[in-house]
C-alpha positions as CSV (number, residue, x, y, z in Angstrom):
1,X,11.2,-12.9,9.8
2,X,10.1,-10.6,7.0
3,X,12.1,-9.7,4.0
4,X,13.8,-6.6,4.7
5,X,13.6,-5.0,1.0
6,X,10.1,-3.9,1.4
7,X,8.8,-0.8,2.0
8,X,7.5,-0.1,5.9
9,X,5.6,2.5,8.0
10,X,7.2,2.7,11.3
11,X,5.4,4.7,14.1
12,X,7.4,5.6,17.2
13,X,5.5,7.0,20.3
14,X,6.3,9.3,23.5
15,X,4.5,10.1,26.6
16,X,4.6,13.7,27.5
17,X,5.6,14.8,30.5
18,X,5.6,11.3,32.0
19,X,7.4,12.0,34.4
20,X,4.4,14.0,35.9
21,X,2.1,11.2,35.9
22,X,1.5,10.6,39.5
23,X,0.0,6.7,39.0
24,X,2.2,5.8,36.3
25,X,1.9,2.2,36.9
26,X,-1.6,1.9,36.0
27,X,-1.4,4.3,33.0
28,X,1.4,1.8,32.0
29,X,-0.7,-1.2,32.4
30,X,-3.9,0.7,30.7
31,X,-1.1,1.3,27.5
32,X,-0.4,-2.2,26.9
33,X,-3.9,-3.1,27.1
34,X,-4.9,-0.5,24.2
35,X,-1.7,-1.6,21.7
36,X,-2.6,-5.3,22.9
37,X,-5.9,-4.4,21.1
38,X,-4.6,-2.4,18.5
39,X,-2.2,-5.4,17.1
40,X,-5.2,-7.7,17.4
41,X,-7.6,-5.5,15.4
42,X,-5.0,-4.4,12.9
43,X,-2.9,-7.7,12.6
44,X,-3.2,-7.9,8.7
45,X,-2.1,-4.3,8.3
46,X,0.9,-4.7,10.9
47,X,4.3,-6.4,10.2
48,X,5.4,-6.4,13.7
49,X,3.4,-5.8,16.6
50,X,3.6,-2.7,19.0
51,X,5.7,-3.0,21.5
52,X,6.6,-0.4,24.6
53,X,10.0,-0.4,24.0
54,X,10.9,2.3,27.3
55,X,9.1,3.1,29.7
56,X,7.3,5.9,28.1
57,X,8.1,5.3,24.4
58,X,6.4,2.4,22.0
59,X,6.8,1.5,18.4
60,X,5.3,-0.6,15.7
61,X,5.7,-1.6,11.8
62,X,3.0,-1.6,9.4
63,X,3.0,-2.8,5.9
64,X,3.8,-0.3,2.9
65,X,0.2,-1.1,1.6
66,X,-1.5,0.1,5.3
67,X,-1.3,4.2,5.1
68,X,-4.9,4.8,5.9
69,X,-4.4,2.1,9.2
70,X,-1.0,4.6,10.7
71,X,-3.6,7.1,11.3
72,X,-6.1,5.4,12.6
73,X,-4.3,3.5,14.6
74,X,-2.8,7.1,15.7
75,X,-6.5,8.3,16.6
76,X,-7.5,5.2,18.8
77,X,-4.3,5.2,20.9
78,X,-5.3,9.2,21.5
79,X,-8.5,8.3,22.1
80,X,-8.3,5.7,24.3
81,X,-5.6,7.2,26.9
82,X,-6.8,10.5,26.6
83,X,-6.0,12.5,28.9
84,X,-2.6,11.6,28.6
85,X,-0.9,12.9,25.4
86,X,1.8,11.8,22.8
87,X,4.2,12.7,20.5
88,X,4.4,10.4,17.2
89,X,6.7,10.4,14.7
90,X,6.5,8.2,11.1
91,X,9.1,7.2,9.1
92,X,8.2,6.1,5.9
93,X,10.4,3.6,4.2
94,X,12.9,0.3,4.1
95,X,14.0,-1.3,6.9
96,X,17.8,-3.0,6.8
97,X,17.6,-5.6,9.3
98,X,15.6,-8.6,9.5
99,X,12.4,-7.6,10.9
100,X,10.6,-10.0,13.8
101,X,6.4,-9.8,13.1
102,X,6.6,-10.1,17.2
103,X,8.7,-6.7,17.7
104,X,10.6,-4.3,16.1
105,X,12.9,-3.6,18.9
106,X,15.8,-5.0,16.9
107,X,15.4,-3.8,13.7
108,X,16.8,-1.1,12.2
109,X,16.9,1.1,8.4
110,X,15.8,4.3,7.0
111,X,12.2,4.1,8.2
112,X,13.2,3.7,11.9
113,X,16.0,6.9,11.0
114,X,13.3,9.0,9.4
115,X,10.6,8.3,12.7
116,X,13.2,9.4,15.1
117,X,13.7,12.0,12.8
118,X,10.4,13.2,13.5
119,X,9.8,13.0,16.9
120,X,13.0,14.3,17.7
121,X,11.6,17.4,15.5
122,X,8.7,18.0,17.4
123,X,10.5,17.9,20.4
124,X,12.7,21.0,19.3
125,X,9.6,22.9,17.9
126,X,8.3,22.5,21.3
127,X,11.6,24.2,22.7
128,X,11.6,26.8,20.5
129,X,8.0,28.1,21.1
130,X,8.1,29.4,17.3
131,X,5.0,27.8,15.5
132,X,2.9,25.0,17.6
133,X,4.6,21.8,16.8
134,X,1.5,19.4,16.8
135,X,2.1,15.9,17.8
136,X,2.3,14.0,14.7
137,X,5.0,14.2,12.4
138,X,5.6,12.0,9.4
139,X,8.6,11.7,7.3
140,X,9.8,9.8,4.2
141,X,12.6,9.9,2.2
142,X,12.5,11.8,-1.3
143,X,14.2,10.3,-4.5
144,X,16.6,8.2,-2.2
145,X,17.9,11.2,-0.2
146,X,17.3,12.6,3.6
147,X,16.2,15.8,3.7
148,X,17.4,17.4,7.6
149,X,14.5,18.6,9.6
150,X,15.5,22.1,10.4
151,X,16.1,22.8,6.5
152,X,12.3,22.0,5.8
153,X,10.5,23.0,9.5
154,X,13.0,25.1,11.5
155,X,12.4,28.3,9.4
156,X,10.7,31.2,11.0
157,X,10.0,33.7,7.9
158,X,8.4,33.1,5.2
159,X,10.5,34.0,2.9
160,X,13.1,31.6,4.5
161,X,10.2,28.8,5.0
162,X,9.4,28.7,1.2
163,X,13.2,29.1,0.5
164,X,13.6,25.5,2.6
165,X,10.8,24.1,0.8
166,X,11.6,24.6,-2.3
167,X,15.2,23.5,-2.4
168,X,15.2,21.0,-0.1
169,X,11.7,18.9,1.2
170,X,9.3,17.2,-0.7
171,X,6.3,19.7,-0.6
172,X,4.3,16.9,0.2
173,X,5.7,16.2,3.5
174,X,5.8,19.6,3.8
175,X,1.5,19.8,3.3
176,X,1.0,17.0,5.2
177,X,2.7,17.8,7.8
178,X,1.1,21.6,8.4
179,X,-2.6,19.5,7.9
180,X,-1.6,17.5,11.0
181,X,-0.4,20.1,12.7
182,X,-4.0,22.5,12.2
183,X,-5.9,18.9,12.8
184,X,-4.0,18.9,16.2
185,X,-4.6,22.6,17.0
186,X,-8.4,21.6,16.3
187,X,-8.4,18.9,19.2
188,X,-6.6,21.3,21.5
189,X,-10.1,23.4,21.0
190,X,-12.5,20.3,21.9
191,X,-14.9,20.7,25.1
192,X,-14.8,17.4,27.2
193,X,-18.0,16.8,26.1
194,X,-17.2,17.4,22.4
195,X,-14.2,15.0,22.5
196,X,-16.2,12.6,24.5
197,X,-19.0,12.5,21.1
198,X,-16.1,12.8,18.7
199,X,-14.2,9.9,20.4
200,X,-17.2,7.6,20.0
201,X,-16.9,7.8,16.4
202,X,-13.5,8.0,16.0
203,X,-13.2,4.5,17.8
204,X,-16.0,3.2,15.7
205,X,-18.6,2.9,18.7
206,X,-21.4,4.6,16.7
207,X,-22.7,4.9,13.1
208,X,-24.6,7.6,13.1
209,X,-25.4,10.8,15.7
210,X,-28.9,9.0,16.9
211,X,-26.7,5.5,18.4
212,X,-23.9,8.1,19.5
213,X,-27.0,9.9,21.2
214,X,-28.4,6.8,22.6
215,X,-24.8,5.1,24.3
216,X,-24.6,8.8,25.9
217,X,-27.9,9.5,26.9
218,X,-28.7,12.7,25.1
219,X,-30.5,13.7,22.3
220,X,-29.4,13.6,18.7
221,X,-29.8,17.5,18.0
222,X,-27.2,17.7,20.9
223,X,-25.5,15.6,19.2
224,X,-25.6,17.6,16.1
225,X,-24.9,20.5,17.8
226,X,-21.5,19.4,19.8
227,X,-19.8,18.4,16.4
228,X,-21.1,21.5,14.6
229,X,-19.1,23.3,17.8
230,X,-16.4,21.1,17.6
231,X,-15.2,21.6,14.3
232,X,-15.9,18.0,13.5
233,X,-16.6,18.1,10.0
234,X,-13.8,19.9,9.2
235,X,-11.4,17.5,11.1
236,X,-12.7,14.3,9.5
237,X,-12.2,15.5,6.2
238,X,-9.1,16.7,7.3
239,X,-8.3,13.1,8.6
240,X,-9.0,11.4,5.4
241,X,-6.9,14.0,3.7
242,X,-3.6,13.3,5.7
243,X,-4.8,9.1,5.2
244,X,-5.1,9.1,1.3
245,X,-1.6,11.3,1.3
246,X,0.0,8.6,3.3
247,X,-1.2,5.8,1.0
248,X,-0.1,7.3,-2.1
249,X,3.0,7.9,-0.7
250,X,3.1,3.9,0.1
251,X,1.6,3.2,-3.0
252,X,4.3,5.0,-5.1
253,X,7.0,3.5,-2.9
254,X,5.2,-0.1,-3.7
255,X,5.0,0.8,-7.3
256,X,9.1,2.1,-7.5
257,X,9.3,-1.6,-6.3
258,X,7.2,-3.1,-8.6
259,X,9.2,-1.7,-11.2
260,X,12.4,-2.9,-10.1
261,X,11.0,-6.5,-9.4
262,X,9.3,-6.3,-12.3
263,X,12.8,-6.0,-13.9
264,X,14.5,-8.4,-12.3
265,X,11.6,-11.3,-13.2
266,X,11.9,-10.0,-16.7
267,X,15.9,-10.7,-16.4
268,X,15.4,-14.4,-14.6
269,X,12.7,-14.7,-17.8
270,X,15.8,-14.5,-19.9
271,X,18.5,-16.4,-18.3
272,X,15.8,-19.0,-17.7
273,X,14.9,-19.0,-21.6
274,X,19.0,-19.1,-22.1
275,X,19.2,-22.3,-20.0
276,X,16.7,-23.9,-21.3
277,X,18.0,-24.9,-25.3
278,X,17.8,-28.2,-26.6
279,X,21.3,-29.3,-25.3
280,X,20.0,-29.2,-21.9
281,X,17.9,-31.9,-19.4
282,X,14.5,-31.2,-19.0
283,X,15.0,-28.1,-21.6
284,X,15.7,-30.9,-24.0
285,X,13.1,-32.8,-23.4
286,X,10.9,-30.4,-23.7
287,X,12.3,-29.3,-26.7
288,X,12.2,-32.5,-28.3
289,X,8.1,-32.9,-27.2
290,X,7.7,-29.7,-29.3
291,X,10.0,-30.8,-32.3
292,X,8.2,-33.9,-32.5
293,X,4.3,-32.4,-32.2
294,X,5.4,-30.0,-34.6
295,X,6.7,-32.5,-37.1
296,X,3.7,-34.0,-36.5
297,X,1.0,-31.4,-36.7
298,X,3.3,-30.4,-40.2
299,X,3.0,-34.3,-41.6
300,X,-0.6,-34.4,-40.7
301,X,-1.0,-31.0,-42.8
302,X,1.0,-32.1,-45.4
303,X,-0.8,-35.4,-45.2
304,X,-4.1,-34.0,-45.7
305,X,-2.9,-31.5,-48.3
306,X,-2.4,-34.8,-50.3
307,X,-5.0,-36.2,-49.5
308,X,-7.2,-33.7,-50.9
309,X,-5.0,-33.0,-53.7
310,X,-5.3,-36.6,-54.6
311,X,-9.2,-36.4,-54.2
312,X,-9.3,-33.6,-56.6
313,X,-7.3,-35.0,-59.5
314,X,-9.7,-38.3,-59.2
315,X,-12.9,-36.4,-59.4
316,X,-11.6,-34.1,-62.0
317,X,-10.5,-37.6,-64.2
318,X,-13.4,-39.3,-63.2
319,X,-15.5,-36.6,-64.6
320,X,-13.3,-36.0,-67.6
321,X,-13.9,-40.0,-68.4
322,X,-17.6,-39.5,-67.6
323,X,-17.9,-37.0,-70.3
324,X,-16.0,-38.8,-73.0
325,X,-18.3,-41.8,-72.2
326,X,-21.2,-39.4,-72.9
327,X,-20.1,-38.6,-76.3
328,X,-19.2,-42.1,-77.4
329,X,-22.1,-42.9,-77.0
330,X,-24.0,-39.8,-78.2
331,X,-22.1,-40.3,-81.6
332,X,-22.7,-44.5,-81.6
333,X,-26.6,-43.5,-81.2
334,X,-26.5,-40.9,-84.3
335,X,-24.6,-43.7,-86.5
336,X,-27.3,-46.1,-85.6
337,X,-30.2,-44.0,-86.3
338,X,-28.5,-42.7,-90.0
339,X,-28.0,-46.2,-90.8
């Protein structure tokens, strides 16, 4: 079980319109294939594995520290069962209950509130046929407070829409959020052939547009041209955009608890610096270990302090004695020579 004070990305995922999916069985089996593979190639950055949790829904927890790896993880589960399309919502956040590293079907907190939050959102912007709704939502709590999804997205004006985000979302949901939403407008635009390039390198197939050209049998300029066409460029930077906003939001959440735990070792610093005096066990002893090498670096000191003092007042006599010798004897010499 993992500690339930830390800080979590939970992603929760929908089908759309399942229920027209005439061979759902297979599409079902094809689905836990893919998030079989994606908790196998992103097992350091997930705290509990992916999980269909209905029959058209799945979630998943990743660590506060894995921002970039929500995204990507995003991107190959589009890629990989395209044609059939999702809604995902994030919630950004802590999680209350004890949290199982095999599935998160149990657990519950803010960052499960906050996904459902945001999928339940996009669901309603799809009702309401005002402004496209995209199919990635993320959420996360600002200063310790929720902030209700129609206040922030359900505005139609823009006088009203600036209104909501000003007084009450975190304008960097806000941004983020309108960046997915354009990014998924972009895909809407992709030719079969452009998402079939794009795809390739989004699932990390290819390096370059030459081996992308060589798995599809086509020249590179084709290549070239297809992403060009596609908007590609703009997407990707797009992409890592929306990835380095999520992990400096998770970053920021990890330093907040840094901080505090920072605060609390500095505390146990002090009560263990109380308990430990020299009226105490092992304190005591250790204590006594430093009295005594103390004491005894201070009588070594001291005892070469006298040693040296004692050394200096024997050369200074010896030489005093030296010198009166020399003049006994220079004044015995001039009396022998005048007599």
């Amino acid at each position: 079980m993992q500690n339930k004070s830390f800080f979590y990305f939970v992603v929760v995922g929908d089908i759309r319109n399942s229920r027209d999916i005439s061979d759902r069985k297979e599409i079902q089996k094809k689905f836990k294939n893919v998030l079989t593979c994606v908790n196998r190639d992103f097992e350091k950055q997930i705290a509990s594995k992916f999980t269909i949790s209905l029959g058209d829904e799945f979630q998943g927890v990743l660590q506060g520290s894995a921002g970039r790896s929500v995204f990507e993880i995003i991107s190959a589960v589009k890629a990989e069962m395209y044609p059939i399309r999702f809604r995902f919502g994030v919630g950004a956040g802590t999680i209350s209950t004890e949290l199982s590293p095999e599935s998160p079907i149990e657990a519950d907190g803010p960052a499960f509130h906050l996904a459902r939050e945001a999928i339940d959102g996009i669901h309603r912007k799809e009702t309401q046929n005002s402004t496209y709704a995209g199919d990635i939502c993320v959420r996360f709590t600002a200063a310790g407070r929720y902030v209700p999804w129609d206040a922030a997205y359900g505005s139609t004006t823009r006088q009203s829409a600036e209104s909501s985000a000003a007084g009450n979302a975190d304008i960097a949901e806000l941004l983020l959020n309108e960046n997915l939403a354009l990014m998924s407008l972009l895909e809407k635009s992709w030719t079969t052939r452009g998402r079939e390039i794009i795809d390739i390198f989004r699932l990390g197939r290819a390096k370059n547009q030459a081996e992308a050209a060589a798995l599809l049998g086509i020249s590179q300029p084709a290549v070239q041209q297809s992403l060009r066409n596609s908007s590609y460029y703009a997407y990707a930077h797009a992409f890592d955009t929306v990835c380095a906003a999520l992990a400096a939001v998770g970053q920021e959440r990890r330093n907040s608890e840094g901080t505090a735990e920072s605060g609390l070792h500095a505390e146990n610093r002090l009560e263990t610096a109380e308990i430990v005096t020299p009226g105490s066990g092992a304190g005591r002893e250790e204590h006594t270990e430093h009295t005594e090498h103390a004491e005894h670096t201070e009588h070594e000191e001291h005892s070469e302090h006298k040693e040296h003092e004692e050394h200096s007042e024997h050369e200074e006599h010896s030489e005093h004695k030296e010198h009166e010798e020399r003049t006994e004897y220079t004044e015995h010499t001039e009396h022998t020579e005048r007599t």
